[in-house]
N, C-alpha and C positions, 0 to 999 in steps of 0.2 A: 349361394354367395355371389356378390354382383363387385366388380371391381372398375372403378375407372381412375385411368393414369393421366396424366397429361406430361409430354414430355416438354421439359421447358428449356429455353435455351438459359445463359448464365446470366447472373447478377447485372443489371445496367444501371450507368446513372445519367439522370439530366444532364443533356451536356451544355445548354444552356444556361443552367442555374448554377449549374458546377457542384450539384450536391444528389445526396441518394434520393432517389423517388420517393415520397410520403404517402401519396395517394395513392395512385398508379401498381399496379402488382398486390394491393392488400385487398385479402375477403372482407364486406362489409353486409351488413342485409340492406335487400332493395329497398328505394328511397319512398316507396308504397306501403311497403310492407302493410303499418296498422291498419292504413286506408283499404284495405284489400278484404284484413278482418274485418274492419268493424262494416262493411259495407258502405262507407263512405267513397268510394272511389268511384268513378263517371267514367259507363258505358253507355256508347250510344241508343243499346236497345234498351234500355231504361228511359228515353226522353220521350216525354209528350210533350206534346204545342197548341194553345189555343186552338179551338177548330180544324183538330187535324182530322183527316178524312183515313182510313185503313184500306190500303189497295192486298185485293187477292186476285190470284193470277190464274184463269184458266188454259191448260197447257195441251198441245197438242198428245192426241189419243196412239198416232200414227208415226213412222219411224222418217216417211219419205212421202212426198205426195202436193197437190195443188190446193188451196182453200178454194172452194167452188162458194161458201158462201158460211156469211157469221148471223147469228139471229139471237140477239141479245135482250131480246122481247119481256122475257120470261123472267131473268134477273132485273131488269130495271122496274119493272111491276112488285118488286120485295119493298118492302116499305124499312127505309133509310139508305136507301142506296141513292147515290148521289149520282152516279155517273157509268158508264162501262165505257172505254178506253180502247180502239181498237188500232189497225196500223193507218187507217183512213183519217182519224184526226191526231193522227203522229204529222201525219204527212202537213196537215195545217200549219204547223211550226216547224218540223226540218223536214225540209222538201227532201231531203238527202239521210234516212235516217241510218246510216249504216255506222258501225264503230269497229275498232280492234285496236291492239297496239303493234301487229305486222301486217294486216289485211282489214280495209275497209269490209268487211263481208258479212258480218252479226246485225241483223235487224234490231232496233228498241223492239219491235213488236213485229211477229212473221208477217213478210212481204210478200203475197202471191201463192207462197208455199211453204212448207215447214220440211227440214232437216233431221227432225231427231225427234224420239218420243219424249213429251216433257217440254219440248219449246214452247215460250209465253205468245201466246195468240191475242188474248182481251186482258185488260186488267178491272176489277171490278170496284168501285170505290164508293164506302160506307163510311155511314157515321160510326159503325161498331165492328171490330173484325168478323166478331163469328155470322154476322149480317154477312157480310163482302165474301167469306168461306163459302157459306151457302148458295148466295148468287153466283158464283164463282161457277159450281157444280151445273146454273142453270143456262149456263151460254151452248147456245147449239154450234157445232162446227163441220159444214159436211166437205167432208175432201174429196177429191178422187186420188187414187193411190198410184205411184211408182213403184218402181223396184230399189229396192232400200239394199247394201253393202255393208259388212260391222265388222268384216275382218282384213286387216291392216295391208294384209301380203296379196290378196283379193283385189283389193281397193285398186291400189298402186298395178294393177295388170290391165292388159288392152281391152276393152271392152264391157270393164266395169262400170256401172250404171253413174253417169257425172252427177256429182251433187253439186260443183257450182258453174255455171257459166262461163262466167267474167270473175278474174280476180282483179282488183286496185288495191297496191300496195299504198300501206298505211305511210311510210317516208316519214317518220318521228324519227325513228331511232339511226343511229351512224351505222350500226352495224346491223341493221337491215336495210339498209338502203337498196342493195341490190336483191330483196327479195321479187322475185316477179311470179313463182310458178311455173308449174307447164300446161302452157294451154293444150286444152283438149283431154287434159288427163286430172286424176285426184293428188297429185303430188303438188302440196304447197311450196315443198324446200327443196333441195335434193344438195349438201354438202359434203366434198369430197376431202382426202387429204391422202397425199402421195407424197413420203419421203422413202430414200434409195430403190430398189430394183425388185418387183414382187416374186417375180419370176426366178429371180437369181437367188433371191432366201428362201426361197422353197427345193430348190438345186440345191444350199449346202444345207437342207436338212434330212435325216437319217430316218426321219417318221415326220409325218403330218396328221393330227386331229383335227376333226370337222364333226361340227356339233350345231344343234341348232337351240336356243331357250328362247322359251313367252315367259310373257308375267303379264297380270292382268291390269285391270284398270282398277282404282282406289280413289274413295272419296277421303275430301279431307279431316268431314269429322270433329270442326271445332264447337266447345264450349256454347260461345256464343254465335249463335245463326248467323247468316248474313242481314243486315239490316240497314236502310238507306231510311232518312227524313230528307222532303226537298220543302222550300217556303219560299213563296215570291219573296224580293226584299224591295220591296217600293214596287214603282212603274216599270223599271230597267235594270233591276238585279235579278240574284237567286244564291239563297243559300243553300248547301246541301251537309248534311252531319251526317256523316257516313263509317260506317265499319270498313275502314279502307287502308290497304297498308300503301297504297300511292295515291297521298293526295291530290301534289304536283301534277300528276299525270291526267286525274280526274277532273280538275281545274282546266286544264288545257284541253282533253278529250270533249268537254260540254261546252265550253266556248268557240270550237273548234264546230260543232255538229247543230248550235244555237247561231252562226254567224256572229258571235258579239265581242265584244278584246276581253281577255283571260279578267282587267278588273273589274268585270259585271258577275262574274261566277266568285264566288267565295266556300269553300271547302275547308269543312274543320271535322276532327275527328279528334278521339280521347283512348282508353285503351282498349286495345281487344283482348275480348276471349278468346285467344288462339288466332290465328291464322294461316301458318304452315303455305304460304301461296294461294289460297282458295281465294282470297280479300284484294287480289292484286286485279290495280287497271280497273276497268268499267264491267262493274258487275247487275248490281241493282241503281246505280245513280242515274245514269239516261233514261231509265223507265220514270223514278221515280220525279225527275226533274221536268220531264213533257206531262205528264198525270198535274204535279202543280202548277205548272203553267198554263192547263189547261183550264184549271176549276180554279183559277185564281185563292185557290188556300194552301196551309202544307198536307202532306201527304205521305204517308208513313209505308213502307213496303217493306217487310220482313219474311226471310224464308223458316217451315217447320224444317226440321233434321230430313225428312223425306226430300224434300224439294232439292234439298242440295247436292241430292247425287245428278240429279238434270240439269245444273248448274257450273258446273266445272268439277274434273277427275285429272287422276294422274294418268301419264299418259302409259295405257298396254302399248308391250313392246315384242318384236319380234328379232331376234339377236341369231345369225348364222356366223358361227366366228372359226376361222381356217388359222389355224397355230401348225409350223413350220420348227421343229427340235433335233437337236444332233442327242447322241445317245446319250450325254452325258449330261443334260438338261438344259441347255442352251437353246434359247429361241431365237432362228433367224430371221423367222416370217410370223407376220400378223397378218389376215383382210379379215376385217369385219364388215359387215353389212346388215344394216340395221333399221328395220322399220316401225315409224313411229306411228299409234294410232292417236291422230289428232281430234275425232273427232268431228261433229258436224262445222264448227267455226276454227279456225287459227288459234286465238285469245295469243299466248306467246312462245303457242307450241314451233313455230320455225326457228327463234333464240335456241329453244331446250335442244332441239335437233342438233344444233351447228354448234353452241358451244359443250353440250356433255359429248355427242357424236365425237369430237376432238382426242375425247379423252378414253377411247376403246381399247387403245393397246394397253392402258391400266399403266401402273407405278411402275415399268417394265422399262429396259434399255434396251429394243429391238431398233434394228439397220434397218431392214425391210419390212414399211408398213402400207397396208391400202385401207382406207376407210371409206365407207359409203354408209349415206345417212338418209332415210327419205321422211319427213313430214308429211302424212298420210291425212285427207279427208274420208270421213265414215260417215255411216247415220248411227253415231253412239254422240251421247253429250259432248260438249266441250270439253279437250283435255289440256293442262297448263300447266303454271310451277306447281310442283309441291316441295319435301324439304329434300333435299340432295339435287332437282334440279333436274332429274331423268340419271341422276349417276347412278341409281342404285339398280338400276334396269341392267347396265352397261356390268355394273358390279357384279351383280348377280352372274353373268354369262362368262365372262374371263377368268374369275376365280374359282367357278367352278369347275369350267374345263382345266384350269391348273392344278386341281385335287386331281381331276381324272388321267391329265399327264404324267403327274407324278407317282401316281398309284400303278400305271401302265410301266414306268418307266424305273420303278422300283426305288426310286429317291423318296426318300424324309419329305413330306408337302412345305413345311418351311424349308427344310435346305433349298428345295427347289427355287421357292420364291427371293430368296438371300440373294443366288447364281445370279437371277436376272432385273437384281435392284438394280433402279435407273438412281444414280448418285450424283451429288450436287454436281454442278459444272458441266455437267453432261446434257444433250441435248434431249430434249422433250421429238419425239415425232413431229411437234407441230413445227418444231427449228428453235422453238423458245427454250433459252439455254435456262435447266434450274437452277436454284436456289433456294436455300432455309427449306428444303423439304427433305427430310431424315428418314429416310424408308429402314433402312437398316435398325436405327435406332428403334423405332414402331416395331420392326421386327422380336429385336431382343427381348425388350420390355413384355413384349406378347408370349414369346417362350416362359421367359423368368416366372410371369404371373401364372399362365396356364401350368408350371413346371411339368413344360412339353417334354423333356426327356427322361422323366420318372415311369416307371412302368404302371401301367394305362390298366385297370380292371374293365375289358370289355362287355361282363355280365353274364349269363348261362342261364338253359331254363328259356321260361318266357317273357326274362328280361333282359334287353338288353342296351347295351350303356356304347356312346360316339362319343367324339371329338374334332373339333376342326377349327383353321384358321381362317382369316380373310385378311385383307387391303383394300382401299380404295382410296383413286384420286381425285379432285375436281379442282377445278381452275374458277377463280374468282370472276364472278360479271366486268365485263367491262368493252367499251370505255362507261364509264357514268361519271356522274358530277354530284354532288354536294355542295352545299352554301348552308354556313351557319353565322348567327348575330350572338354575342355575347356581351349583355349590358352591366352595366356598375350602376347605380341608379344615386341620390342623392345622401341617402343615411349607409350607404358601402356596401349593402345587399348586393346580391349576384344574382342575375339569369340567364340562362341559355333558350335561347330561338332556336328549334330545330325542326324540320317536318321527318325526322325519322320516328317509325310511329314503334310503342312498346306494345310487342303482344305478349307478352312472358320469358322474353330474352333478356329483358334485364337491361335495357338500352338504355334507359333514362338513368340509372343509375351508374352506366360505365362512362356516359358522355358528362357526366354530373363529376364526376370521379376526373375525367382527362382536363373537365377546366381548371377544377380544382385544384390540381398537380400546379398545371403553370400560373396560377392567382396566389398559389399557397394559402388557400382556405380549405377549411374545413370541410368534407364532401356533403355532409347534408345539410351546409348555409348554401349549397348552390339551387336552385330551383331550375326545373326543367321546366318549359311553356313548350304543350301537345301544340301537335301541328293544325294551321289555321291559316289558310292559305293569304289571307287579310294582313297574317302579322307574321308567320315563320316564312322563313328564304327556302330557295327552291331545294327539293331533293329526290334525287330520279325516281325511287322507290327504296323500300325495305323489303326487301328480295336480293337472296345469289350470293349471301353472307359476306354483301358487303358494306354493311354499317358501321359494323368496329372502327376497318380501316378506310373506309371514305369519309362518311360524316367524323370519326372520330381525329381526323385530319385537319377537317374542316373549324372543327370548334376548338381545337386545339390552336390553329394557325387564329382565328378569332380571339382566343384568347389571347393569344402572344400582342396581337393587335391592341389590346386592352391593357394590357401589361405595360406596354412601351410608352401609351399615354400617361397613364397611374403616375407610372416609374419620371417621364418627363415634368409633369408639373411637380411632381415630390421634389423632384432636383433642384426645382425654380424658387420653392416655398423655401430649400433648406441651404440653401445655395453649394449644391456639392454637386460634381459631375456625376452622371447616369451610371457611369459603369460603376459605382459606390454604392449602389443600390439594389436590392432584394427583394421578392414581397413574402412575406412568410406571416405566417397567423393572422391573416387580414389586415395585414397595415407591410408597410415601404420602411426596411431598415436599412439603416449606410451602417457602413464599416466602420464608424467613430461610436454606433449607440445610436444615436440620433433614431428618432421615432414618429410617425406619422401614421394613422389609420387610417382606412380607405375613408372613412367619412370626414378626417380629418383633409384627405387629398381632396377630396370633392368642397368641403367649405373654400378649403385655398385657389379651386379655381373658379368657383362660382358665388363664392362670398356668404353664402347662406347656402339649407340644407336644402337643395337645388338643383336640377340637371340631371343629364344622363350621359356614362361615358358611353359608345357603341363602338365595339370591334367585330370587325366582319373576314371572315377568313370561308376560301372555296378550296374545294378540292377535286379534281379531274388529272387519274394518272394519265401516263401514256400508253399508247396502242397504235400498232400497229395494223394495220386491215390483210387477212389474209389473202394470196393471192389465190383468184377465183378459181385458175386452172389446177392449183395443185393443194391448196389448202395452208401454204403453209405463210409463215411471219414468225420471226425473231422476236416479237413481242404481242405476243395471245391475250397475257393477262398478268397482273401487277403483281399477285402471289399466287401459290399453289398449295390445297388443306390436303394434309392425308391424315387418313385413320384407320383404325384395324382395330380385329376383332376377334376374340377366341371363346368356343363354348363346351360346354358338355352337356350331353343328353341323353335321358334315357327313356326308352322308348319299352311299355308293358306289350309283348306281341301280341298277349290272348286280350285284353280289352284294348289297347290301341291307344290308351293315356300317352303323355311324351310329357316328360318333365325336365323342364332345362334347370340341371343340376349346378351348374359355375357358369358366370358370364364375366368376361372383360371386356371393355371397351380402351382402346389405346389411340390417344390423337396427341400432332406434335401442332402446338397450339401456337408456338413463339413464344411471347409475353401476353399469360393472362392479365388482362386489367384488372378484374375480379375475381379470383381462382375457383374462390367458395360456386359463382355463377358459372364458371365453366364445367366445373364440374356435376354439376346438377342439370345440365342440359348433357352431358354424356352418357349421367348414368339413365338406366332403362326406369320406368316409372311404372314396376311391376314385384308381384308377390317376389320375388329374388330377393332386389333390391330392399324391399321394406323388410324383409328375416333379414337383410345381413347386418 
């Protein structure tokens, strides 16, 4: 049996419109749905283009090491190979070919030496892929070798073999700004966080545990590959259609690495097959964008399911975490220190360090805390977001030593966790006072559903049967920004402009839903328009869960934008003041009756079926920047997600089967937009759930 709750807060109404929300808070099915059946819906690894050429990549053999020399003889002799693509005519067009979005430090193609087994060396380019496969296999690479490091706590110690140099921080982001590294050493990040006295809560504790957890590295695994088309667009452009969940970013990263202004790149994408973080920032598009600029054609680059684990992972993690408790289950003291394996490049692994690192001491009201965080380079792949952000690493190591304190300490594992809920008002370690985050309540709910206090058949024989709770918290990305355009067009239709991209979240359908609320139409008259860097306004990414409440900010405040004009020339046409006015079922109703459709508003101000209304609404909370010496700011992050989780499990000793017998999942959501979609993103997507 599979359970998921969502704890909601109470009944709300527009306070705007002065009436109960219609759209907003109702299940509906996504605004794809059919399209999804009948195979009508646009992914990008579905596009061909006139004369596209098929780039395959051949990848370094070796973990660490010098390229002494490439010999591309042998593949370019295959009859329909077009081209092989090395970092020598990279160099032809960006003299500078390095990217990231914290560290200038990832080659388009290896510069001098390669980092990691699986780094792209040559790209090979056919008129047919399994042509470009084969020649792929035919490039010679001879290196001389170094001495290569893959484990995290290794790395980060004195005399472990330097994989890079020189770091240049990338300087995009606000809250990297002060990334710099340590020279001479493999530490990209190192973020600390000191609130009260570590010393003095370890003094009034009656026991301290000290523990250490790994978790390894994980690929992400989606549906659809990664997959990048780039096409000259005339003499001075370039389009690129990408599987990308930051287009914005990719836009400016190519422009940025091209010398040319952001409107010569144009970047458009449609939905993905998954992305879970593996999609995010510059993956396949700087390869794929120098390859077409190179052979004046487009040029299609697609990874197999293999390729992708050399591509970007989640990041292994190494967790020593020191808990400080009086006998009665009270926790004075926290330090954790925690090492993150980034990896041969950055990608956005020093963000994952600094903002999950933050969040060590877990959903917990501890006095005395010390965190330590290091962002580690390896010779393993690339590691970056995936979906929690690095929380589940952090989760994994807290909660478990919390089973084990309490089990030491003879306490109930939830009562434990209840004693040291951190509650609204109360101060986060980081100084950030919470809010709307209900630990307690996650609590309950978690009892109730498990009915934790029913006597528990632990099994006999050679079976036998567990139980356990968890928690977990994560703080929302930020600062970032959102811009959304919301148009009315001439016969009253509706669109939303947004560059948040849907990968199976359901995005298009809740932003679809939020305009709706404030137009008072119908949610699936609104049409959503995929991002297109050409036609949608900027948006940081779709990453750090925060679309709902950023972009959905954004096209909301867009809307109201929209609404205000509607609403103003209705006034003009009917001659009655604004604040008389409504919009409800697609048309501007006053308080007398009186009645106007949007296409009726739009003839009145344009005379004919004509024109386009456009509201433009942006969204950038606030933030505060943590102080460097001690970690801390009054204002970390705009909200705070918790959730929990309770199982049972039974485990056969003599074959070794384990079958998870009951599973809940419990998150305090606030207001789902769409509950039916919140809830199918909670529940697990497994034999449980489909028997229950």
């Amino acid at each position: 049996m599979a359970d998921t709750i969502v704890v909601p807060e109470a009944p709300v109404a527009d306070a705007d419109a002065g009436r109960a929300l219609r759209e907003v808070g109702r299940s509906m099915p996504r605004l794809e749905s059919t399209a999804k059946v009948d195979g009508s819906v646009e992914y990008i690894h579905n596009l061909r283009l006139p004369g596209m050429l098929y780039g395959r990549i051949h990848r370094s053999s070796i973990a660490h090491g010098r390229i002494v020399r490439i010999d591309a003889s042998a593949a370019l002799a295959c009859d329909g190979v077009h081209a092989v693509i090395t970092a020598d005519d990279v160099a032809t067009i960006v003299p500078n070919p390095y990217y990231g979005p914290a560290f200038h430090d990832q080659p388009i193609l290896a510069l001098g030496k390669v980092r990691h087994v699986g780094e792209p060396v040559a790209v090979v380019l056919a008129t047919d892929p399994h042509v470009a496969e084969e020649a792929a296999d035919l490039v010679s690479v001879e290196y001389e070798p170094f001495d290569a490091v893959f484990d995290e706590v290794a790395a980060a110690a004195p005399g472990a073999p330097i994989i890079h140099d020189e770091l240049k921080p990338a300087g995009m982001f606000t809250d990297l700004e002060h990334v710099a590294g340590r020279r001479g050493t493999n530490v990209a990040l190192d973020a600390r966080l000191r609130t009260g006295d570590i010393e003095k809560g370890f003094a009034q504790a009656d026991q301290v545990f000290e523990h250490t957890f790994r978790t390894g590295k994980v690929i992400h695994a989606t549906f659809e590959p990664m997959v990048s088309v780039a096409e000259p667009a005339g003499p001075g452009g370039l389009t690129i259609h990408t599987a990308s969940q930051s287009p914005s970013f990719v836009r400016s990263e190519i422009a940025r690495l091209l010398g040319w202004p952001e409107n010569r790149v144009r970047v458009r994408t449609a939905f993905l097959g998954g992305g879970f973080g593996a999609k995010l920032y510059i993956k396949l598009e700087a390869m794929a964008a120098v390859c077409a600029l190179l052979v004046r054609k487009p040029v299609r680059i697609a990874l197999t399911m293999d390729e992708q684990f050399y591509t970007i992972t989640k990041h292994g993690a190494t967790v020593l975490i020191r808990t400080g408790v009086t006998n009665d289950g009270r926790i004075t003291a926290r330090q954790v220190e925690t090492y993150w394996n980034g990896g041969a490049y950055a990608d956005i692994g020093p963000r994952v360090t600094q903002k999950s690192g933050f969040t060590a001491a877990g959903p917990y009201d501890i006095e005395h805390v010390a965190l330590d965080n290091y962002a580690v380079y390896t010779n393993d792949p690339p590691a970056g977001a995936l979906r929690g952000f690095g929380i589940s690493q952090l989760v994994w190591a807290y909660e478990r030593q919390a089973d084990i304190i309490a089990r030491a300490l003879g306490i109930d594992p939830l009562e434990f966790r209840r004693r040291n809920a951190l509650r609204n008002g109360r101060k986060h370690a980081t100084g950030t006072v919470v809010y709307g985050m209900e630990v307690e309540a996650v609590l309950d709910r978690l009892a109730e559903k498990m009915e934790w206090h029913r006597p528990f058949d632990r099994g006999s024989g050679t079976i036998r049967r567990g139980r356990g709770i968890a928690i977990g918290v994560k703080a929302c990305v930020s600062p970032t920004t959102s811009t959304a355009a919301v148009h009315v067009y001439g016969d009253g239709s509706c669109a939303v402009h947004t560059s948040t991209v849907d990968m199976g979240q359901a995005s298009d359908t809740t932003l679809a839903q939020i305009a709706a609320e404030v137009l008072g139409l119908p949610t699936p008259d609104v049409r959503i328009v995929h991002p297109d860097t050409d036609v949608t306004p900027y948006d940081m990414a779709t990453l750090g869960s925060r679309s709902t409440f950023h972009m959905g900010n954004a096209v909301r405040r867009a809307a109201e934008d929209v609404r205000a004009q509607l609403l103003r020339i209705a006034a003009g046409a009917l001659g009655v003041d604004m604040g008389d006015l409504e919009c409800r079922d697609g048309a501007v109703l006053s308080r007398a009756g009186a009645k106007l459709t949007f296409r009726e508003v739009m003839l009145a101000r344009f005379a004919m079926q004509a024109g386009t209304i456009v509201g433009v609404g942006s969204y950038t909370p606030s933030y505060t920047k943590p102080d460097p010496r001690t970690g801390y700011s009054p204002n970390i992050t705009p909200f705070w997600m918790l959730g929990g989780a309770g199982a049972e499990v039974e485990v056969d000793c003599e074959t070794g089967r384990v079958t998870v017998t009951k599973l809940v999942n419990v998150a305090d959501v606030g207001r789902a937009i769409n509950p039916a979609s919140v809830e199918r993103q909670l529940c697990p997507a497994c034999s449980i759930c489909r028997a229950s």
